[in-house]
Jmol script that loads the backbone (N, CA, C; Angstrom):
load data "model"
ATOM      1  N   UNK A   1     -14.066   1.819  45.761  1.00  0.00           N
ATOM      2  CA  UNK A   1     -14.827   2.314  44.626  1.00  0.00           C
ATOM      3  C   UNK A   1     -14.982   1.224  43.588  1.00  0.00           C
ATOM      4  N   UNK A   2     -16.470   1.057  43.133  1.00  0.00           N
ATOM      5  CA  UNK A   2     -16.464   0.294  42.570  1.00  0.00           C
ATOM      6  C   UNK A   2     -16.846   0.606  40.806  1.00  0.00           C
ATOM      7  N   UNK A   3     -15.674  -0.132  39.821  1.00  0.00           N
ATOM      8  CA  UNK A   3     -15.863   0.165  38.446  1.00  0.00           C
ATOM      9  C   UNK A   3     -17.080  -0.671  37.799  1.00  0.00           C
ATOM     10  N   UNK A   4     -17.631   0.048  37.357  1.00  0.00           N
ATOM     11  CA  UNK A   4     -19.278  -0.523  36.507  1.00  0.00           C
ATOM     12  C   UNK A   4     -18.870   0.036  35.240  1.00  0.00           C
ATOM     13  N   UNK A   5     -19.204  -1.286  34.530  1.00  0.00           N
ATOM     14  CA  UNK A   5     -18.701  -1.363  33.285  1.00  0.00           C
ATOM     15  C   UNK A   5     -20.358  -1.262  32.102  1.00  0.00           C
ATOM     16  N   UNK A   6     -20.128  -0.741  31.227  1.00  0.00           N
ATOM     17  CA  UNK A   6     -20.929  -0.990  29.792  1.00  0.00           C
ATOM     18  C   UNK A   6     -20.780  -1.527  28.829  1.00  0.00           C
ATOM     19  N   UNK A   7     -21.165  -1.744  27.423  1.00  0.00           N
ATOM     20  CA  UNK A   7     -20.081  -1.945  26.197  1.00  0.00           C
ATOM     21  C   UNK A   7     -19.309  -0.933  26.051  1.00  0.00           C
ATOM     22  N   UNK A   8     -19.509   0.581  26.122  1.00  0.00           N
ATOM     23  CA  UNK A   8     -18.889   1.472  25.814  1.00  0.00           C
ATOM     24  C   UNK A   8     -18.257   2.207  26.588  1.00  0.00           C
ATOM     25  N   UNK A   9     -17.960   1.539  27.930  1.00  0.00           N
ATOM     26  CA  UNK A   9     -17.633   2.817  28.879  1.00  0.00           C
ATOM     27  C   UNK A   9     -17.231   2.081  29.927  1.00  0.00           C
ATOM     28  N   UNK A  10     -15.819   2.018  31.011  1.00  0.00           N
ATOM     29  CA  UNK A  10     -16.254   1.891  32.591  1.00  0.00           C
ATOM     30  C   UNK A  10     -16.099   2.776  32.982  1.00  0.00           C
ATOM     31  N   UNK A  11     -16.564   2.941  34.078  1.00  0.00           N
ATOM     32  CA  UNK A  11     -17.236   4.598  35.132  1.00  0.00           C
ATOM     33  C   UNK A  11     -17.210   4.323  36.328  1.00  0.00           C
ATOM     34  N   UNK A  12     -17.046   5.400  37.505  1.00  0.00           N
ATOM     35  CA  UNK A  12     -17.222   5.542  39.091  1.00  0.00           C
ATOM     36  C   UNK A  12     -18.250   6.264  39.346  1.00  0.00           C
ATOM     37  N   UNK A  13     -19.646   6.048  39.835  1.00  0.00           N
ATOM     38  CA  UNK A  13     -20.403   6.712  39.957  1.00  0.00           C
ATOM     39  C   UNK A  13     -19.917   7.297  41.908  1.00  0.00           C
ATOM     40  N   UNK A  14     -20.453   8.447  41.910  1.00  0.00           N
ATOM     41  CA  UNK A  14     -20.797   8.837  43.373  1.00  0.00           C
ATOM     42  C   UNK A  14     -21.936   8.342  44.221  1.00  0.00           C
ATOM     43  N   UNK A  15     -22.138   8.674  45.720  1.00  0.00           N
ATOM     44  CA  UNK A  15     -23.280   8.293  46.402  1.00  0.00           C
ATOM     45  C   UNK A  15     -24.682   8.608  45.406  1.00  0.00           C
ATOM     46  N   UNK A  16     -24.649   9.758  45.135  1.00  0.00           N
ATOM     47  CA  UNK A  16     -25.752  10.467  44.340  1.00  0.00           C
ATOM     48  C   UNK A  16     -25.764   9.719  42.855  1.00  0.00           C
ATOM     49  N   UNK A  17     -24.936   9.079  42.038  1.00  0.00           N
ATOM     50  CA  UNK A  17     -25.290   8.806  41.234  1.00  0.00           C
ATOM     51  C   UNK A  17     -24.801   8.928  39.671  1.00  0.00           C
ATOM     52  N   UNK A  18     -23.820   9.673  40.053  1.00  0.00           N
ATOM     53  CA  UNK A  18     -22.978  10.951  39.240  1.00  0.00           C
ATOM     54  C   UNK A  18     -21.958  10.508  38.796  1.00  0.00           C
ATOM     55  N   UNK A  19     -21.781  10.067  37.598  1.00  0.00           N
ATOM     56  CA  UNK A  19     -20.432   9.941  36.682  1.00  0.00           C
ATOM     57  C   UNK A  19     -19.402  10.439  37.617  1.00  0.00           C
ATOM     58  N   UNK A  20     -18.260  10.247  38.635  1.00  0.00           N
ATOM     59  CA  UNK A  20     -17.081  10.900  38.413  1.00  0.00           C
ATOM     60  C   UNK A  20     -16.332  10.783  38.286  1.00  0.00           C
ATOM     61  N   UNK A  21     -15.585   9.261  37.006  1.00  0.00           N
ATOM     62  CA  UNK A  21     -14.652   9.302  36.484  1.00  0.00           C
ATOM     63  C   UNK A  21     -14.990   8.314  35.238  1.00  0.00           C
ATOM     64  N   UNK A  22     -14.500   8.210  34.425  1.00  0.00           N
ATOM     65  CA  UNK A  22     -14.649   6.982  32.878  1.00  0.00           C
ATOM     66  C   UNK A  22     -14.188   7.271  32.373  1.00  0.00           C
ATOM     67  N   UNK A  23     -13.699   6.040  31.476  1.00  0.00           N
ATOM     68  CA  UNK A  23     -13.437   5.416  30.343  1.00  0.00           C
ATOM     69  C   UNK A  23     -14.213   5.219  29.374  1.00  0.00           C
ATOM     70  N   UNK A  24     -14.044   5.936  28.121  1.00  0.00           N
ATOM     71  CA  UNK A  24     -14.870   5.609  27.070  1.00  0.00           C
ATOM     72  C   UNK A  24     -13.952   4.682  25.715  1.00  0.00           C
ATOM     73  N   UNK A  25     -15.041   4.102  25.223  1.00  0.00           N
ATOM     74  CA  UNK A  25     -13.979   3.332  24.056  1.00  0.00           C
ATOM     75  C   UNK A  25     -15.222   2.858  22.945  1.00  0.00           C
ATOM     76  N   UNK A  26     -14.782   2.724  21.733  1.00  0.00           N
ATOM     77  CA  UNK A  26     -15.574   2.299  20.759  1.00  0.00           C
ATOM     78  C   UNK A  26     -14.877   1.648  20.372  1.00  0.00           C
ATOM     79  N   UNK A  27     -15.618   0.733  19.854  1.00  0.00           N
ATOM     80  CA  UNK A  27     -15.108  -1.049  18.856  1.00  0.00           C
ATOM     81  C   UNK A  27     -14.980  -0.624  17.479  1.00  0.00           C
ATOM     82  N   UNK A  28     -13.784  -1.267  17.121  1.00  0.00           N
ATOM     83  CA  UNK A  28     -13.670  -0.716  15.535  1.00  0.00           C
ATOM     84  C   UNK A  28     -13.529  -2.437  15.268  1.00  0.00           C
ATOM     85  N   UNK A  29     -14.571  -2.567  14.850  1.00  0.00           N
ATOM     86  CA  UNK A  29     -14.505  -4.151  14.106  1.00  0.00           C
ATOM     87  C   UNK A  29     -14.684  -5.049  15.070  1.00  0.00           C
ATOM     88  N   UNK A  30     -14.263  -6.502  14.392  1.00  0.00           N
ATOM     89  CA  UNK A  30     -14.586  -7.558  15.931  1.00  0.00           C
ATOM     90  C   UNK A  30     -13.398  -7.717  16.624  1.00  0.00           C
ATOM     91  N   UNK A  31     -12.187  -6.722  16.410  1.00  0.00           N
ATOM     92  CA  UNK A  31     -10.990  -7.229  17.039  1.00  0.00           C
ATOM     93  C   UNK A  31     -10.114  -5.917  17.840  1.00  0.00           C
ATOM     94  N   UNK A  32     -10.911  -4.743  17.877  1.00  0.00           N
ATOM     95  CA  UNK A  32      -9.901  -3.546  18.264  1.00  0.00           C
ATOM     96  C   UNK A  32     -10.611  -2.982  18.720  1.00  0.00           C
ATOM     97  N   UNK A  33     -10.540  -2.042  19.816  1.00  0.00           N
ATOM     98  CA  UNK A  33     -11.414  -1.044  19.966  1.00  0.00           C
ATOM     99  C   UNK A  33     -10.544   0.601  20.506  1.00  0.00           C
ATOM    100  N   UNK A  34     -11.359   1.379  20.688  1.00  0.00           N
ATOM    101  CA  UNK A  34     -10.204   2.416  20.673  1.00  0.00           C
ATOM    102  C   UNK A  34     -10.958   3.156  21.701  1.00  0.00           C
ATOM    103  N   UNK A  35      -9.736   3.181  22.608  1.00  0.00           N
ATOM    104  CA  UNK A  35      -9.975   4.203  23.700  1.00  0.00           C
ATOM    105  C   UNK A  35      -9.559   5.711  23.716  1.00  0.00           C
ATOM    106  N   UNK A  36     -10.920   6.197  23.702  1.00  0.00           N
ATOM    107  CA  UNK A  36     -11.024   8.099  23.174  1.00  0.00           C
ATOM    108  C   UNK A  36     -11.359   8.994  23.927  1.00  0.00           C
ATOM    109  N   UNK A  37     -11.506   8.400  25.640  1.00  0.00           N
ATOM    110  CA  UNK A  37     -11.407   9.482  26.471  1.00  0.00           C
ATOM    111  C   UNK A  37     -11.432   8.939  27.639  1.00  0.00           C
ATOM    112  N   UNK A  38     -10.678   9.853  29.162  1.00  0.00           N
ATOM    113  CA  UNK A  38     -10.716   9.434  30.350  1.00  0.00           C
ATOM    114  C   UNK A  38     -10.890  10.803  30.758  1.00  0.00           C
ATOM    115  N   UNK A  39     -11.700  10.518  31.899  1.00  0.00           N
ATOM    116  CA  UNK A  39     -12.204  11.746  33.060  1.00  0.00           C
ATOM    117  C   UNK A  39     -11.983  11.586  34.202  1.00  0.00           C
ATOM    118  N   UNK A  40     -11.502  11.938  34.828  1.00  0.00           N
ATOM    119  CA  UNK A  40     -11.842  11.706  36.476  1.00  0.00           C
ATOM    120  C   UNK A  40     -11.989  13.244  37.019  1.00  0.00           C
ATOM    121  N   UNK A  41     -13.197  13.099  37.889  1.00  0.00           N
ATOM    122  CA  UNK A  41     -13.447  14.753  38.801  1.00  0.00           C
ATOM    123  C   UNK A  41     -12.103  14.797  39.578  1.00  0.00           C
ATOM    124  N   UNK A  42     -12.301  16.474  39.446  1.00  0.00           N
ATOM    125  CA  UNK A  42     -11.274  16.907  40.449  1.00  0.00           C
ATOM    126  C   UNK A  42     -10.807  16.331  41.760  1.00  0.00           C
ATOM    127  N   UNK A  43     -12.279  16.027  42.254  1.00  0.00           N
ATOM    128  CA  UNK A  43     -12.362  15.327  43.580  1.00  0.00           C
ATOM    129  C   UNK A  43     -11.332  13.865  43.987  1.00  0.00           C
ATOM    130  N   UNK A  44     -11.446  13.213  42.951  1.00  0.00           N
ATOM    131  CA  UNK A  44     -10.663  12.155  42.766  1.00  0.00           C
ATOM    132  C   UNK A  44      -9.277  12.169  42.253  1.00  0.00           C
ATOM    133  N   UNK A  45      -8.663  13.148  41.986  1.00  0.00           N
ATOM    134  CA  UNK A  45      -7.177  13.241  41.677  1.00  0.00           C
ATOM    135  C   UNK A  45      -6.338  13.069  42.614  1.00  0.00           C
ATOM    136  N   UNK A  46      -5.115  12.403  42.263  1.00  0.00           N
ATOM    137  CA  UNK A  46      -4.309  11.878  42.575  1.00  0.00           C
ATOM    138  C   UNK A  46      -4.053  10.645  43.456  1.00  0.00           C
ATOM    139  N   UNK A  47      -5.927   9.926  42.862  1.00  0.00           N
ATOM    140  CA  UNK A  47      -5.261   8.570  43.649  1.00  0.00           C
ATOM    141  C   UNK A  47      -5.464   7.399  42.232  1.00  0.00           C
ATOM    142  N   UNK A  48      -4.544   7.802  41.528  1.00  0.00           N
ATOM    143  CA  UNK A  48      -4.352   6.785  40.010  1.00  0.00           C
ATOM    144  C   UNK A  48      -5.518   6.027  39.622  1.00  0.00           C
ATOM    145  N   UNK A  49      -6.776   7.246  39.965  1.00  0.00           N
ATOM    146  CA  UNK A  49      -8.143   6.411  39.379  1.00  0.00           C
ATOM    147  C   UNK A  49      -8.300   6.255  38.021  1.00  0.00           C
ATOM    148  N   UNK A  50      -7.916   7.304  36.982  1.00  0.00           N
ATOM    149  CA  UNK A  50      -7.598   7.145  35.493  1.00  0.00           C
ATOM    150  C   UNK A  50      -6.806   5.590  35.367  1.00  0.00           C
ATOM    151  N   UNK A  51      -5.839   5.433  35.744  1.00  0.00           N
ATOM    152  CA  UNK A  51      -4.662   4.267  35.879  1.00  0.00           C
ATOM    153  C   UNK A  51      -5.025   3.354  35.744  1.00  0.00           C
ATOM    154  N   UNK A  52      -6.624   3.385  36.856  1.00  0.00           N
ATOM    155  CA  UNK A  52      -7.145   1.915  37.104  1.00  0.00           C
ATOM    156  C   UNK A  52      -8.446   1.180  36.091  1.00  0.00           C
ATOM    157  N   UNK A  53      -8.718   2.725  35.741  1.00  0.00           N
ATOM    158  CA  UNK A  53      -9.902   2.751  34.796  1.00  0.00           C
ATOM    159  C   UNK A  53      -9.199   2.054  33.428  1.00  0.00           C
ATOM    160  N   UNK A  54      -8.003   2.299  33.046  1.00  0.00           N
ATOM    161  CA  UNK A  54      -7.568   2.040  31.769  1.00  0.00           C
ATOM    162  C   UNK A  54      -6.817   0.505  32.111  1.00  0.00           C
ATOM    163  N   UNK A  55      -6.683   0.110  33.605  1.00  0.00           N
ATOM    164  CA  UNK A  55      -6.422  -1.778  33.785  1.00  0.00           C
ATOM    165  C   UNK A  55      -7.499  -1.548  33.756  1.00  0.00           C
ATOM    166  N   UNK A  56      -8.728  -1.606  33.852  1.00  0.00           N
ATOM    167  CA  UNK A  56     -10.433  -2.268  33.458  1.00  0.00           C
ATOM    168  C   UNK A  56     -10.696  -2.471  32.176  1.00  0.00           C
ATOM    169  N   UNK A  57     -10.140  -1.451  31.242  1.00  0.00           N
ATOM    170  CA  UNK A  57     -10.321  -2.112  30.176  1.00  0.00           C
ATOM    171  C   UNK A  57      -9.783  -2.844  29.346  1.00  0.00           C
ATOM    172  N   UNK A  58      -8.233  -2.496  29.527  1.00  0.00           N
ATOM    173  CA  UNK A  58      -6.670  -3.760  29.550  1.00  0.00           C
ATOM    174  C   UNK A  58      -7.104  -5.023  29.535  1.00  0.00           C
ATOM    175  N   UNK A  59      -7.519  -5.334  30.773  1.00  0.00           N
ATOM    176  CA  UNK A  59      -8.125  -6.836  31.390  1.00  0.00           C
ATOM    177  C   UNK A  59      -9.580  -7.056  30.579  1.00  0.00           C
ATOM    178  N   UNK A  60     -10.647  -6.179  30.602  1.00  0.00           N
ATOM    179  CA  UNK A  60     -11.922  -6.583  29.986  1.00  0.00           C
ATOM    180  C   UNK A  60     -11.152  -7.280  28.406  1.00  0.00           C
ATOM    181  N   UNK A  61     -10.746  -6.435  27.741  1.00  0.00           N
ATOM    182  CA  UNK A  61     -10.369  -6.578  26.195  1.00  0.00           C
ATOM    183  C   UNK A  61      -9.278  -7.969  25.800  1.00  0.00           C
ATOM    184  N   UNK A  62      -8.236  -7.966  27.065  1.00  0.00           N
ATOM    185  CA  UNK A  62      -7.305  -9.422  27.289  1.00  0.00           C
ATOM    186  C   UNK A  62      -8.177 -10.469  27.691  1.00  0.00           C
ATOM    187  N   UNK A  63      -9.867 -10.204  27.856  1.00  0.00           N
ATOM    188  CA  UNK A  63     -10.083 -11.338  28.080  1.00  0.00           C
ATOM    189  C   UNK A  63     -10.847 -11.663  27.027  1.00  0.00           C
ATOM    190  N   UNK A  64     -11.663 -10.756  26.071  1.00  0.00           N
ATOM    191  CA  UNK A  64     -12.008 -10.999  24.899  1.00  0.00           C
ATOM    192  C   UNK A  64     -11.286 -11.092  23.427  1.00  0.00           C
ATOM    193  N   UNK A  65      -9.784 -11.287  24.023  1.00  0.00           N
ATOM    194  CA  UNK A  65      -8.898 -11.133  22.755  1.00  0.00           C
ATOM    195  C   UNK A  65      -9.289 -10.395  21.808  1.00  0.00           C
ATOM    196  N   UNK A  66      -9.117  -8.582  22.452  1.00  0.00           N
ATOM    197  CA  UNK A  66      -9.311  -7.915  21.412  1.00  0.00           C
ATOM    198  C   UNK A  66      -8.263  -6.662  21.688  1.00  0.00           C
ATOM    199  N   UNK A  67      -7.821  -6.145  20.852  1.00  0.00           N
ATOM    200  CA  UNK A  67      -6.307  -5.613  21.014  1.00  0.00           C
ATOM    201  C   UNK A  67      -6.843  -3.945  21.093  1.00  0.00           C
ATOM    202  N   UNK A  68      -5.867  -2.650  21.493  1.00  0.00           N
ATOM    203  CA  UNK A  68      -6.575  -1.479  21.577  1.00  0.00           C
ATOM    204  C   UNK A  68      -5.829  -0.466  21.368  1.00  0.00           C
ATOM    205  N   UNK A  69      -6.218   0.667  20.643  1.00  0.00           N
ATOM    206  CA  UNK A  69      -5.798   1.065  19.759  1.00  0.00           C
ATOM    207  C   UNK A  69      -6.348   2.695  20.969  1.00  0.00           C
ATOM    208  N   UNK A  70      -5.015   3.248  21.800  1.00  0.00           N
ATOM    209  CA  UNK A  70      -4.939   4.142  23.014  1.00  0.00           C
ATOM    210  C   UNK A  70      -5.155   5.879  21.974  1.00  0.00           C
ATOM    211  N   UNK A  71      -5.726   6.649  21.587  1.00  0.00           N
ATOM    212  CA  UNK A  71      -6.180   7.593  21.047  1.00  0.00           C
ATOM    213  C   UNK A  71      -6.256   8.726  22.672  1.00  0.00           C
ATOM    214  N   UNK A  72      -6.699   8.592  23.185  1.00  0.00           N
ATOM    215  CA  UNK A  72      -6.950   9.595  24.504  1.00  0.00           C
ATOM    216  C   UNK A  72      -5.096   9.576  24.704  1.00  0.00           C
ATOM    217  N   UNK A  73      -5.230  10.884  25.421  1.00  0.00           N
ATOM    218  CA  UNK A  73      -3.731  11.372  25.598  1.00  0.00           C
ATOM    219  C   UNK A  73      -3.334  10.758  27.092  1.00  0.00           C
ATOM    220  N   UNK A  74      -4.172  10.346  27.990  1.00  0.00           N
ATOM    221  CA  UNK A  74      -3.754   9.592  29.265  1.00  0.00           C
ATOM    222  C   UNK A  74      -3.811   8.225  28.672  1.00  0.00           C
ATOM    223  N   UNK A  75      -4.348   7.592  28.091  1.00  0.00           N
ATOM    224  CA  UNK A  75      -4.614   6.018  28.022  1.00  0.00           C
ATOM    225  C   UNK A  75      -2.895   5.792  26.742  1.00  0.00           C
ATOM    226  N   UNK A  76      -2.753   6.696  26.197  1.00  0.00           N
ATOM    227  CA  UNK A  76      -2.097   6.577  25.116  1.00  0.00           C
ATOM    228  C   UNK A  76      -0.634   6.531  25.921  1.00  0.00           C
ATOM    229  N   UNK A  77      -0.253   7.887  26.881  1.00  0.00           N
ATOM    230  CA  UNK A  77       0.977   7.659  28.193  1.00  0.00           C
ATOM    231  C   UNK A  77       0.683   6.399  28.796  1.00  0.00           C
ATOM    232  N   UNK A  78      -0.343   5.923  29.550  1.00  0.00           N
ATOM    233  CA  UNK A  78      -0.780   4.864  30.012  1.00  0.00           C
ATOM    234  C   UNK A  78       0.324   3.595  29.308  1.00  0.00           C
ATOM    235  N   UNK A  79      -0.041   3.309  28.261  1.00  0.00           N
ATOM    236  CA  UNK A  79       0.576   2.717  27.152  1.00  0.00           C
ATOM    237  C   UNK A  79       2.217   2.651  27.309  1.00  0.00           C
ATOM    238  N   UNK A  80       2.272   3.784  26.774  1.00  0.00           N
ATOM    239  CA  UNK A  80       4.124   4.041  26.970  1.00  0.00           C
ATOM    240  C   UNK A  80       4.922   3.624  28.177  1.00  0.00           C
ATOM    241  N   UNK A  81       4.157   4.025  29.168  1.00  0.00           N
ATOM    242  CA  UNK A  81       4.854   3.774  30.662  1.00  0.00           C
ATOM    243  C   UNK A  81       4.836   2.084  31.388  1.00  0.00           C
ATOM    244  N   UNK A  82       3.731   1.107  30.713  1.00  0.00           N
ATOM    245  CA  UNK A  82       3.744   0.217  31.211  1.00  0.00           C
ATOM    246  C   UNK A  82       3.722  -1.002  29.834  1.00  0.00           C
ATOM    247  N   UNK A  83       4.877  -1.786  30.165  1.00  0.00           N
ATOM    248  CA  UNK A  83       5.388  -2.395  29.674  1.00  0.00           C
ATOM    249  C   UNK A  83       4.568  -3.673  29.150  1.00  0.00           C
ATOM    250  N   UNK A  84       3.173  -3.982  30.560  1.00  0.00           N
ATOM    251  CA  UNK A  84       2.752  -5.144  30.255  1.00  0.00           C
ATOM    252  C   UNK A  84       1.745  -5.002  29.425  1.00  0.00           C
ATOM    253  N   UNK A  85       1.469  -3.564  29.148  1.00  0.00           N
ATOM    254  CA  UNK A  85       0.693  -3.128  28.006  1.00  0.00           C
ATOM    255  C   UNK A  85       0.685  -3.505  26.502  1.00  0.00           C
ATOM    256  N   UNK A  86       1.769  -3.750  26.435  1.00  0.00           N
ATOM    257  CA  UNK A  86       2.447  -3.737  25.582  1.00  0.00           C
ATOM    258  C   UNK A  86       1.866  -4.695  24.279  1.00  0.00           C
ATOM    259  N   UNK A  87       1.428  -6.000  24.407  1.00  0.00           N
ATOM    260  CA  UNK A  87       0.795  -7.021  23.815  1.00  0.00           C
ATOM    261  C   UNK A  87      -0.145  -6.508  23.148  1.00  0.00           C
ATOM    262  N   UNK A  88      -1.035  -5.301  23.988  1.00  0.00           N
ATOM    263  CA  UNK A  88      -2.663  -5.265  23.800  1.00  0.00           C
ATOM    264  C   UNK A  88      -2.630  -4.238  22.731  1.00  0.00           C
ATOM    265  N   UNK A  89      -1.562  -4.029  22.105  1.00  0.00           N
ATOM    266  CA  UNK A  89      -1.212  -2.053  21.046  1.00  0.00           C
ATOM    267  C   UNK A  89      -1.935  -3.143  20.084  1.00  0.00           C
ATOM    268  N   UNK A  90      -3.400  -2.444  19.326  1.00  0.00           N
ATOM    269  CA  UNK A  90      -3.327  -2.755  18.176  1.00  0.00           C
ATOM    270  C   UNK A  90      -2.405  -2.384  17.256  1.00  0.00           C
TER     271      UNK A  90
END
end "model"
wireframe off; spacefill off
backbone 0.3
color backbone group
């Protein structure tokens, strides 16, 4: 599965075309941005596609040196549980 990214969003589309999982985030300034929601369809549970969606934007943001500020209640656990996260807490 492949993650396609926006400014505001990475996402899993289906064959058809269809959102079924993302990451949303808005930029607060030129240095933070804040991640405010994750989805993944039913269909896709339990293979740590949320998990991977929130390393897409980990890595996008570590590479624009911009730090992130976890607001969504998975990205925010996300946070807590992994250590190498840790740098990127606005």
């Amino acid at each position: 599965m492949n993650i396609e990214k926006t400014e505001k969003k990475h996402f899993i589309e289906n064959e058809e075309g269809k959102i079924v999982a993302e990451i949303t985030f808005v930029h607060a300034g030129v240095s933070r941005v804040i991640i405010d929601h994750t989805f993944v369809d039913e269909s896709l549970r339990g293979q740590k596609i949320a998990s991977k969606l929130v390393a897409s934007v980990v890595e996008e943001m570590r590479e624009q040196d911009k730090k992130i500020v976890p607001l969504c209640p998975f990205a925010k656990a996300e946070f807590e549980r992994k250590k190498e996260y840790q740098d990127m807490l606005a």
